[in-house]
Structures are given as structure tokens and as C-alpha cells.
N, C-alpha and C positions, 0 to 999 in steps of 0.2 A: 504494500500500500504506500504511497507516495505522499508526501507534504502536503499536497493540493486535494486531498481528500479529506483534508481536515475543513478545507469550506466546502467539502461535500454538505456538513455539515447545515452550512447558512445556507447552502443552494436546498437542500432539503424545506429549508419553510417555503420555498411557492414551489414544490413539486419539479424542481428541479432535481429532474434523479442522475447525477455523478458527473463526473468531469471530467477534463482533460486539456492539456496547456495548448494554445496556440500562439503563434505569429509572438513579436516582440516588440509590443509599442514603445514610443520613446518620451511617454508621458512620465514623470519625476515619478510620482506617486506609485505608478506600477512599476517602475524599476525601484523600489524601496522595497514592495512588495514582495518581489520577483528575489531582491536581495535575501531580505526574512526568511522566507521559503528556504534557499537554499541555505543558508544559516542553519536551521532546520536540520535540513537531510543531513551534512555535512556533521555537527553536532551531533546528531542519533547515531553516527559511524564508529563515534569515539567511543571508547572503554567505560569514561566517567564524565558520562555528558556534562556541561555547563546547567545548574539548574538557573541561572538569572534567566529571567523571565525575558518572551520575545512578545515584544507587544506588536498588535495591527493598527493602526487608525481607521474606523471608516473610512475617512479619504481614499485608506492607501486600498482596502476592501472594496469600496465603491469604482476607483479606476481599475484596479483588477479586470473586475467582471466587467463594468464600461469600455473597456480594451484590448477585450476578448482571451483573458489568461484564463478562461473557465469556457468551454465548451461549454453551450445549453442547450439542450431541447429544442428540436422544431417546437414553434409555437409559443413560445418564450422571449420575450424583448425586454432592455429597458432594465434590468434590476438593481433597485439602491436596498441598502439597509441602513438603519437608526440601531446603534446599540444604546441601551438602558440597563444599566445595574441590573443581570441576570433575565435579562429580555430582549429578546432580537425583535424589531420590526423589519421585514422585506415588503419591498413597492416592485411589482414588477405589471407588463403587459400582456394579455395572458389570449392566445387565439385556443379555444379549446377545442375546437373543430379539428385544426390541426394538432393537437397535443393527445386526441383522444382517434386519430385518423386509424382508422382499420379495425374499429373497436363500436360498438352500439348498441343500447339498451331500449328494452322497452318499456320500463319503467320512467312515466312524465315527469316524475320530481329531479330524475336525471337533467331535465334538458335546460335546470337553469345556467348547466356546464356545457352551454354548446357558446356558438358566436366570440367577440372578440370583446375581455373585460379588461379594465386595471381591477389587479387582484391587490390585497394588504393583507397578508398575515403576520399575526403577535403570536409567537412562539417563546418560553421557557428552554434556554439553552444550558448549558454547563459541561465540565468534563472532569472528573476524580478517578483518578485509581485505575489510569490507563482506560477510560471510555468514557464513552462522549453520550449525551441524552438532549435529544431536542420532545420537547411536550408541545403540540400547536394549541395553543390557544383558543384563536379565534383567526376567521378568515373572512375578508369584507367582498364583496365584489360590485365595484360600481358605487361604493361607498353603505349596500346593504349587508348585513352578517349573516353568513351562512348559517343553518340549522345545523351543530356536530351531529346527528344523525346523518344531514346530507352528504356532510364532508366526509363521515365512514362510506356510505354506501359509495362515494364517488373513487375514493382511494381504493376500494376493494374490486369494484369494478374495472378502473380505466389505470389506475397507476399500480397495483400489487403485481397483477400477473406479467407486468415487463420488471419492475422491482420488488421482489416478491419482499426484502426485508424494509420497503416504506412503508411507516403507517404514522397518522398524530402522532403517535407514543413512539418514537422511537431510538435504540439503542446501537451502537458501534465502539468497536475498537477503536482509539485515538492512533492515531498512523507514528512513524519516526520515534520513539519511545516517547512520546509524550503523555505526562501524567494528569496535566490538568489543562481547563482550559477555563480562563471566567471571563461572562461579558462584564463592561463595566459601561462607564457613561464615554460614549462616542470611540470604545475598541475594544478589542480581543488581547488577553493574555493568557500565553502558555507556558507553561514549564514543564523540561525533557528530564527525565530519572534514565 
């Protein structure tokens, strides 16, 4: 598992399921990012990793994905986050027509996931003891709240059987030895055991 699987993570709140690096912008922010990361890998290779903490900024998070260092999803555009003391907010643009392509229900309460929305979910992140826990919250779309039964039925449906370990609740392994991760106000910090 790779360093950039740890904003699998934050890509996991608008159903963004996994990643992978592209291209090499020459925006400041994503080469700090790009920097960190490999800090990281580099760091976990060692015997007795450095635990001082590697922090992210939003900024540097936000050009990340803005600059294409995270492969997303057809049908996926646009993604910022807000970090808050132990709460991720992601804003992303959400075509679910194409993010649920080859897939279809006949269930009507299904179809408030079809067409093209800004989606906002508030997810509960964290990471201790070598894994990572994202809890979603809640999920707006268009500026209304989904019903958490929707949002079960929608992830069991359209997102489990291509990812079968996403769900609201979900758990992983922190990648590179990393042992924790905490949001705080406007970043990400980790420390590698």
C-alpha cells in the first residue's frame, strides 16, 4: 500500500473509491504535498522511523486533488475539503449517472442518485494503532440531507460491489507504518512507529 492511500482515506467521504498519482503539477502547494508523501514512504523504509509528526494543510490536500495527484472516479469533479478538529468536510461535483454507469435499480428512492449534484459530506475521520476509521456522517446533495437509510441502500447497491470494503463505517490499514492520523483545524497529522 502506498502513501497516497492514506487520502484514500479523505477520497472515501464523496465515494471516491482509491487512487493513484498522476502527471506532476508545478503548483507550490502540490509539490509540498508530493514532498510529505515521499517523506513518508522514505521514512517507513527506515528501521526506526522519525515519529515527529508530518502534517498536511488543506491547501497543500486541496491542490493535491485540484492537480490531479489522486486519480478519481469517472463522474467525480471538483473536490475540496475543510478539516475541523476530528471532522472532514468534502465538497465535490458529483454526475451519478456516470459514477453508477452499468449498474441500475429498480427501487424509486434510488433515483434521487441519478443526474448531476454538488454532493457535501461530514464524515468523523481518525487513525490509532496502525488504522484509519472514516464514520460518514451526513451527506447533503444540492444542499438537501440524504436519509442514512438512502445512503446505505445507495452504497450497497452502486459503490460495495466495485468496492466491496466501502461502507459509512469504514475501516483500513494506515499504509507506510503509520500509526496515527488526526484531523485538526484546516490539516492532517501523522505519525510513523
Amino acid at each position: 500500500m502506498r502513501a497516497r492511500s492514506l487520502l484514500g482515506g479523505l477520497v472515501l467521504l464523496t465515494a471516491l473509491l482509491g487512487s493513484s498519482t498522476v502527471g506532476a503539477p508545478t503548483n507550490a502547494a502540490f509539490r509540498s504535498m508530493e514532498r510529505k508523501l515521499n517523506h513518508l514512504k522514505t521514512n517507513a523504509a527506515t528501521a526506526r522511523p522519525d515519529q515527529s509528526p508530518t502534517e498536511f494543510s488543506e491547501a497543500e490536500i486541496n491542490a493535491y486533488f485540484a492537480s490531479g495527484g489522486v486519480k478519481l472516479p469517472v463522474g467525480i469533479r471538483s473536490v475540496s475539503f475543510q478539516e475541523q478538529p476530528g471532522i472532514v468536510s468534502a465538497t465535490a461535483r458529483v454526475d451519478f449517472d456516470q459514477l453508477k454507469a452499468g449498474r441500475s435499480s429498480m427501487n424509486p428512492l434510488l433515483e434521487l442518485f441519478s443526474g448531476v449534484h454538488d454532493a457535501v459530506v461530514v464524515a468523523h475521520a481518525f487513525g490509532a494503532g496502525g488504522q484509519g476509521a472514516v464514520q460518514v456522517d451526513s451527506v447533503a446533495l444540492d444542499g438537501v440531507v440524504v436519509p442514512q437509510f438512502l445512503l446505505q441502500l445507495f452504497v450497497e447497491k452502486f459503490i460495495q460491489p466495485k468496492y466491496p470494503d466501502i461502507g459509512l463505517d469504514s475501516r483500513f490499514a494506515l499504509p507506510e507504518r503509520i500509526d496515527t492520523a488526526t484531523v485538526g483545524l484546516h490539516k492532517l497529522a501523522v505519525t510513523q512507529k
